[in-house]
C-alpha positions in Angstrom: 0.0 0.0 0.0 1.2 3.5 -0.7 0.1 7.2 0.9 0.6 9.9 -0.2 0.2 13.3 2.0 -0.7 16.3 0.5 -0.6 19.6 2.9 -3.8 21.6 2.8 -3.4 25.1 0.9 -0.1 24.9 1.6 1.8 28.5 1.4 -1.4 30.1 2.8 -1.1 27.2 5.6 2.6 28.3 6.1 1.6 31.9 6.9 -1.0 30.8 9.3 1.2 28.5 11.4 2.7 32.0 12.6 -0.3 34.0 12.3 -3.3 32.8 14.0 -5.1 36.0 13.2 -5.3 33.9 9.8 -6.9 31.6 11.1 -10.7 31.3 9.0 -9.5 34.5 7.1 -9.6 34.2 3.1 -5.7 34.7 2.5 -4.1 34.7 -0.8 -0.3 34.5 -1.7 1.0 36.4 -4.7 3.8 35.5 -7.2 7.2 37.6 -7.5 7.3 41.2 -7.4 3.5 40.6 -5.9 1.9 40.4 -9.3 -0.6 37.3 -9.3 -2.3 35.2 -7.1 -0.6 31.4 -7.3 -2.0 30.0 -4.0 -5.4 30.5 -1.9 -7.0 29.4 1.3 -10.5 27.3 1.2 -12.0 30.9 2.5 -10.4 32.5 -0.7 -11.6 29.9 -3.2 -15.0 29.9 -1.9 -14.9 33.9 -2.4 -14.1 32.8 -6.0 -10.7 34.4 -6.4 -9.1 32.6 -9.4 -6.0 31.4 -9.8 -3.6 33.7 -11.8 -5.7 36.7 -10.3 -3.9 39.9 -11.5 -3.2 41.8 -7.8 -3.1 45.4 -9.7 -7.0 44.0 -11.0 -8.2 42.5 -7.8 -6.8 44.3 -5.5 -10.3 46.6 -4.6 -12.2 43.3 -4.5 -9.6 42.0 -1.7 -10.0 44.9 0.5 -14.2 45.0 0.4 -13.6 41.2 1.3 -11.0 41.7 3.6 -8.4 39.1 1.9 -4.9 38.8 3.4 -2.8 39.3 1.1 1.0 37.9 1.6 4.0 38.2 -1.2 5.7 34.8 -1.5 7.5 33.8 1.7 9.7 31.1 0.1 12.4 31.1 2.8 9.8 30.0 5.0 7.6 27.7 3.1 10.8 25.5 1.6 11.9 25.2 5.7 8.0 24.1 6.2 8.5 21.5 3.9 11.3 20.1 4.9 10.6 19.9 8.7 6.8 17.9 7.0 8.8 15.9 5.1 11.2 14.9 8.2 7.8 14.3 10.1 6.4 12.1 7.7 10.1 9.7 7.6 8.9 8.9 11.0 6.0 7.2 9.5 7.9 5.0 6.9 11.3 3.9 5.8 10.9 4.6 2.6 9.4 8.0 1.2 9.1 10.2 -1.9 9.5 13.3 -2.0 7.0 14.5 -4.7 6.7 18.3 -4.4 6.7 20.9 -2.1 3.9 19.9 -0.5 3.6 16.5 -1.5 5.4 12.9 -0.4 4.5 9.2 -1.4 4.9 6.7 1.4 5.1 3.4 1.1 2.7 1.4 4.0 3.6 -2.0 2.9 4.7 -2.6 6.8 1.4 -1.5 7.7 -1.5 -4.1 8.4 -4.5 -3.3 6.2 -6.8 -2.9 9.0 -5.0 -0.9 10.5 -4.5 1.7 7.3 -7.0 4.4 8.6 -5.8 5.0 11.7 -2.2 5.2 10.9 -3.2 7.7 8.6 -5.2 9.6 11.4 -1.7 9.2 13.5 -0.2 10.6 10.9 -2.2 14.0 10.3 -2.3 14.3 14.4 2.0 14.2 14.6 2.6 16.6 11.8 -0.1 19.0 13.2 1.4 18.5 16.3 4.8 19.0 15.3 4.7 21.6 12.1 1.5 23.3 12.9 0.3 21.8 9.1 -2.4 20.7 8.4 -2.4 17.5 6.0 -3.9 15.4 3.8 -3.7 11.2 3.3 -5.0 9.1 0.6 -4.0 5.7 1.0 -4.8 3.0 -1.6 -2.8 0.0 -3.7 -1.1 2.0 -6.1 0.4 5.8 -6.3 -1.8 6.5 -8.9 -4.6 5.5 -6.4 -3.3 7.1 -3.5 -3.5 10.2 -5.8 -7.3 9.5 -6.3 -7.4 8.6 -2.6 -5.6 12.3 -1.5 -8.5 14.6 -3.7 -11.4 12.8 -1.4 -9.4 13.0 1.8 -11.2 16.1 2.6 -14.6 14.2 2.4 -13.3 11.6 4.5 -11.8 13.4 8.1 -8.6 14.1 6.1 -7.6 10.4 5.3 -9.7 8.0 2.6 -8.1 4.4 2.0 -9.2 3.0 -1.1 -9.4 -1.1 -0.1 -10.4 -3.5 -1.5 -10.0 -2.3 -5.5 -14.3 -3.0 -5.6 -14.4 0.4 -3.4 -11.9 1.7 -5.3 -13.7 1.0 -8.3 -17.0 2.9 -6.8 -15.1 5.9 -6.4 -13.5 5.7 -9.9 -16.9 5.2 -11.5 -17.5 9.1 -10.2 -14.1 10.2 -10.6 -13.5 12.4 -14.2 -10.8 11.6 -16.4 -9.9 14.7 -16.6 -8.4 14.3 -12.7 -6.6 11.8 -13.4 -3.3 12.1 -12.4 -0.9 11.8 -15.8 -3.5 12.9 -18.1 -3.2 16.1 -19.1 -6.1 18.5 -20.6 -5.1 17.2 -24.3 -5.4 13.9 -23.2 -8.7 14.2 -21.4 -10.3 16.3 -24.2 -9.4 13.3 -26.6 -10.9 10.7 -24.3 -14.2 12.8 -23.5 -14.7 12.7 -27.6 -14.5 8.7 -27.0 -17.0 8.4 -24.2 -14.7 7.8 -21.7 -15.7 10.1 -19.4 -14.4 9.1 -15.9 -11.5 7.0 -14.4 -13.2 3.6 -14.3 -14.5 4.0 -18.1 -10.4 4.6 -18.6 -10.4 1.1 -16.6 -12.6 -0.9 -19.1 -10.4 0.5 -22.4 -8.2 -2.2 -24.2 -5.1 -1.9 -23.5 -4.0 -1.7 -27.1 -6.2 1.1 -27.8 -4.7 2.8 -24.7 -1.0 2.3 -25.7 -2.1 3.1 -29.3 -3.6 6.8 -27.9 -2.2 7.2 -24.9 1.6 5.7 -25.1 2.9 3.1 -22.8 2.8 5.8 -20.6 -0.7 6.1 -20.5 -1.2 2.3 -20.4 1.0 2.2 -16.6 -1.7 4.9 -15.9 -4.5 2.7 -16.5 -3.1 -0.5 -14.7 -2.3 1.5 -11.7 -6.0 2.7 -11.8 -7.1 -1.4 -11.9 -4.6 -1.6 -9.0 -1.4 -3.2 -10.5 1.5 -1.0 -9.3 3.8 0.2 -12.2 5.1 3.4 -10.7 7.7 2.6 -7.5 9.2 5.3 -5.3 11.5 7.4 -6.6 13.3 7.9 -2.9 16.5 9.8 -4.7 15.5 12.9 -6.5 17.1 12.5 -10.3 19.4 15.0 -10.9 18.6 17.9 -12.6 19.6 18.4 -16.3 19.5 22.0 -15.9 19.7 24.7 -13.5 17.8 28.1 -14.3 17.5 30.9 -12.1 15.6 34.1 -14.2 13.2 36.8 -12.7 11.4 39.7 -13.8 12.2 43.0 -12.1 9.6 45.1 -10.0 11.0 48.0 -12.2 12.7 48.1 -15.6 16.8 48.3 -15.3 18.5 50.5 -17.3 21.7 51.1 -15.8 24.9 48.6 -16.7 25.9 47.8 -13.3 22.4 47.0 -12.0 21.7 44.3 -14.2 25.5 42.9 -13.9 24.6 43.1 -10.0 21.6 40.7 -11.1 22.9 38.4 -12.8 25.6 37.8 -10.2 23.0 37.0 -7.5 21.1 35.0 -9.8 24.6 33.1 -10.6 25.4 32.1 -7.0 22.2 31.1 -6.5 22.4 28.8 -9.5 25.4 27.9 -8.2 24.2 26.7 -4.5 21.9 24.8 -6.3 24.7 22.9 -8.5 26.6 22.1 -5.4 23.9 20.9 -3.4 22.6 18.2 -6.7 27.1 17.2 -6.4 27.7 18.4 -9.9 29.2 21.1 -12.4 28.6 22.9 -15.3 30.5 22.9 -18.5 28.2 25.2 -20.3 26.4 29.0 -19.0 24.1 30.8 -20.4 22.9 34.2 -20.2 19.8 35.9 -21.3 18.1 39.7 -20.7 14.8 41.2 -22.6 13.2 44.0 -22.4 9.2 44.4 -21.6 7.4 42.9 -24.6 3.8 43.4 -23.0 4.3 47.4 -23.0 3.5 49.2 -25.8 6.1 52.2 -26.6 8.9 50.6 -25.6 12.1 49.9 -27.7 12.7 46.0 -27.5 15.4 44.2 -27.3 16.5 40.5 -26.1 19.3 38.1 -26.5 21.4 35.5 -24.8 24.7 34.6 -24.6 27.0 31.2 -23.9 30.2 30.3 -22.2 31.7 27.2 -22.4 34.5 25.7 -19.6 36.6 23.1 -20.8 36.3 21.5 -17.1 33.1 21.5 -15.1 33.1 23.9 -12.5 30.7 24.8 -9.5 32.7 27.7 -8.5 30.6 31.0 -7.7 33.6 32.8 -8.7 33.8 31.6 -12.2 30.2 31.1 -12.7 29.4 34.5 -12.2 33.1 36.0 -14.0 31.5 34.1 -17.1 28.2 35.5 -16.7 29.4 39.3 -16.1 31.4 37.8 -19.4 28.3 36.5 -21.4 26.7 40.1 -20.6 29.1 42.2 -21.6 28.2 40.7 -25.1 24.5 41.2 -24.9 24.0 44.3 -23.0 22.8 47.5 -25.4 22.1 51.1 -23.6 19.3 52.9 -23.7 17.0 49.7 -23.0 15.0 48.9 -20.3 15.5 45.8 -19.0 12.8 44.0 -17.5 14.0 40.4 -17.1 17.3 38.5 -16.8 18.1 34.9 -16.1 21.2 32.4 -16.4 20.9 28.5 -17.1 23.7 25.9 -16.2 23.7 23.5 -18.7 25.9 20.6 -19.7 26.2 19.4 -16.0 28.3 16.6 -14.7 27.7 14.3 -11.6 31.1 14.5 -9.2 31.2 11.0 -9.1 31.7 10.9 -13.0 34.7 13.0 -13.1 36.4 14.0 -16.5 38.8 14.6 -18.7 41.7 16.7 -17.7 44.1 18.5 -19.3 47.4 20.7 -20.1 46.6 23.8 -19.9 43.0 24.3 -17.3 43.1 22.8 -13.8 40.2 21.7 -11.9 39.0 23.8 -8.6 41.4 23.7 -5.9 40.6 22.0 -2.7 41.0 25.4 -1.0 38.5 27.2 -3.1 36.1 23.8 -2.9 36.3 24.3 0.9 35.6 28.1 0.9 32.4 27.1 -1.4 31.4 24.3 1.2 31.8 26.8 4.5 29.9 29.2 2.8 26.8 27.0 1.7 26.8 26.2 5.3 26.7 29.5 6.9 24.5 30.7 4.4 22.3 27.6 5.3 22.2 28.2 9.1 21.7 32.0 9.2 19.9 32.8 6.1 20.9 33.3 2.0 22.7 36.3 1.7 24.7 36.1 4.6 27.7 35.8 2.9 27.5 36.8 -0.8 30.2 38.0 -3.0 30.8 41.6 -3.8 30.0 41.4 -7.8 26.4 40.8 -6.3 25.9 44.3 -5.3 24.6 45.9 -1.7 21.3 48.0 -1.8 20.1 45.2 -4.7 17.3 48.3 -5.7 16.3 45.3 -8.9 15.1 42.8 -6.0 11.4 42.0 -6.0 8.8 43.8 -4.8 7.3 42.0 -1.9 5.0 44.7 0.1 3.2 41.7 2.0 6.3 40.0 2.9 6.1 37.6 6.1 8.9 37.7 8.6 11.2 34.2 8.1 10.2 32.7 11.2 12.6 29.6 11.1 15.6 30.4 8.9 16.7 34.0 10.2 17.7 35.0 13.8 16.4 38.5 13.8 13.1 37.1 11.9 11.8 34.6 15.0 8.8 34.9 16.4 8.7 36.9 20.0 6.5 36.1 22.6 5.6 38.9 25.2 5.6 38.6 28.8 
């Protein structure tokens, strides 16, 4: 048997575990620089705020309703998941970390009757613990389990889906369309040949399935009859590349501003390379101006650098992207968005092919790298930063409803009066 937990609303969930006054509020979070809605409490969706809502559009609407309103905390909603997810490995030895908010267990050490109240248990510690409230669908397969996690709310916050006969009564009711692995392409083309919900996806022939839907869609449909094709993935595959672009609050202009940028954006790239044990043998750059505002000059390109060894140096990442800019950057442009990708990555472990004439990273500059993720880990990112990366930062985001970072910065943690 497998679960998997699914935390209820979760950023707005992450800003209430800190804020009771939230507590039966409608509260949405908004995207960077605070310009759409990408998450919302039950209390907001029932107000019928969309997702996607335009803030600058809405914004009247959410004071006559009295919506909170909260820029993206993500500091504090990646350390929510993590301390969830460390919850939940109490629970099984063997767990998938899905998303954010998200984990497959597997409950094959779990007597069936006794399914339902170890997912009860389970909700109970992590709302003890976190402060989170969660979700648990619990059925034969992950595909199920996914079934099983959209009716937990119907069911007390857990719904086990044993034998596959009840199972098969929920699927009879359960649209295609919700299916998880078919998209809206996928369910549009099914619809147009009467199968309309998750058990009429059941009863297809499997060689009409693989002939429509790919093998791919044929492991869907066996999971659904509650053959499991799907195992854990309990090691997140590597990334093949590492992108780190935003779109500032106000158009850059100035040279030194957007190199600033781009060096921030580099070392975070580059914390992200480390952390995955790999480096890059190929960066690229890229900056464009507004092409939504009329008026404007436009302008956008991109530029590569390629490293004859891979690196994960911040140093050199961001020397070659200060490099790759240089060639792209035109005055008298606003710039409204700039980005760098690492590409071409390499797993430590692989290794390569060295040289004459380039040397790989010293072990010095390696261990400055590794103290510096750590610091940066313990008391916040940004801690220790390099100079290219600016001071004031004046491109950040805009975040005017910015949460304090309860559990990752010292200054930021929540004080209790006498």
């Amino acid at each position: 048997m497998y679960a998997l937990v699914d935390c209820n609303n979760f950023y707005a969930s992450c800003e209430r575990v800190f804020q009771p006054r939230l507590m039966g509020r409608p509260v949405v979070v908004l995207s960077n620089n605070d310009g759409c809605v990408i998450a919302r409490s039950q209390e907001a969706k029932d107000l019928d705020i969309p997702m996607g809502a335009h803030y600058h559009t809405w914004e009247a609407a959410f004071r006559r309703n009295n919506v909170i309103v909260c820029s993206s905390n993500y500091p504090l909603y990646g350390d929510m998941s993590a301390r969830v997810m460390t919850v939940l490995k109490e629970f099984s030895p063997h767990v998938e970390v899905y998303s954010i908010d998200e984990s497959f267990l597997s409950l094959h050490h779990v007597p069936v009757a006794d399914l339902l109240r170890y997912g009860q248990r389970m909700r109970q510690t992590v709302a003890k613990h976190v402060g989170m409230p969660v979700g648990a669908g619990i059925a034969a397969t992950k595909t199920l389990a996914k079934v099983a996690s959209k009716l937990s709310k119907q069911h007390n916050g857990v719904c086990v889906l044993h034998p596959q006969a009840k199972a098969e009564e929920v699927l009879a009711t359960f649209p295609v369309s919700k299916v998880w692995g078919i998209g809206g392409r996928y369910a549009r083309f099914l619809q147009g040949h009467e199968i309309s919900t998750a058990l009429d996806l059941c009863h297809a022939k499997d060689s009409w399935i693989q002939q429509h839907l790919s093998i791919v869609g044929l492991r869907t449909v066996m999971e659904l009859r509650g053959t499991p094709c799907l195992s854990l993935e309990e090691v997140a595959p590597r990334k093949q590349v590492i992108a780190v672009s935003r779109t500032f609050r106000n158009a850059v202009k100035d040279y030194t501003a957007l190199s600033e940028a781009l060096a921030t954006y580099t070392a975070r790239a580059a914390e992200k390379l480390r952390a995955q044990q790999c480096g890059c043998t190929i960066i690229k750059v890229h900056v464009a101006t507004n092409i939504y505002q009329d008026g404007l000059s436009q302008y956008g390109n991109s530029a590569t650098v390629s490293f004859a060894l891979p690196t994960d140096y911040t140093p050199r990442l961001v020397k070659a992207a200060v490099q790759g800019l240089k060639t792209i950057y035109r005055p008298g442009y606003a710039y409204k968005i700039a980005g760098v990708y690492f590409m071409g990555l390499v797993a430590e472990e692989e290794g390569s092919q060295l040289d004459l004439f380039n040397t790989p990273t010293p072990a010095p500059s390696r261990a400055l790298m590794k103290c510096m993720d750590r610091i940066n880990g313990e008391h916040g990112r940004g801690t220790l930063k390099l100079a290219a990366e600016g001071g004031t930062q004046p491109w950040r985001m805009r975040q005017k409803h910015l949460s304090q970072r309860y559990t990752t910065r010292w200054n930021e943690v929540l004080k209790v009066g006498v």
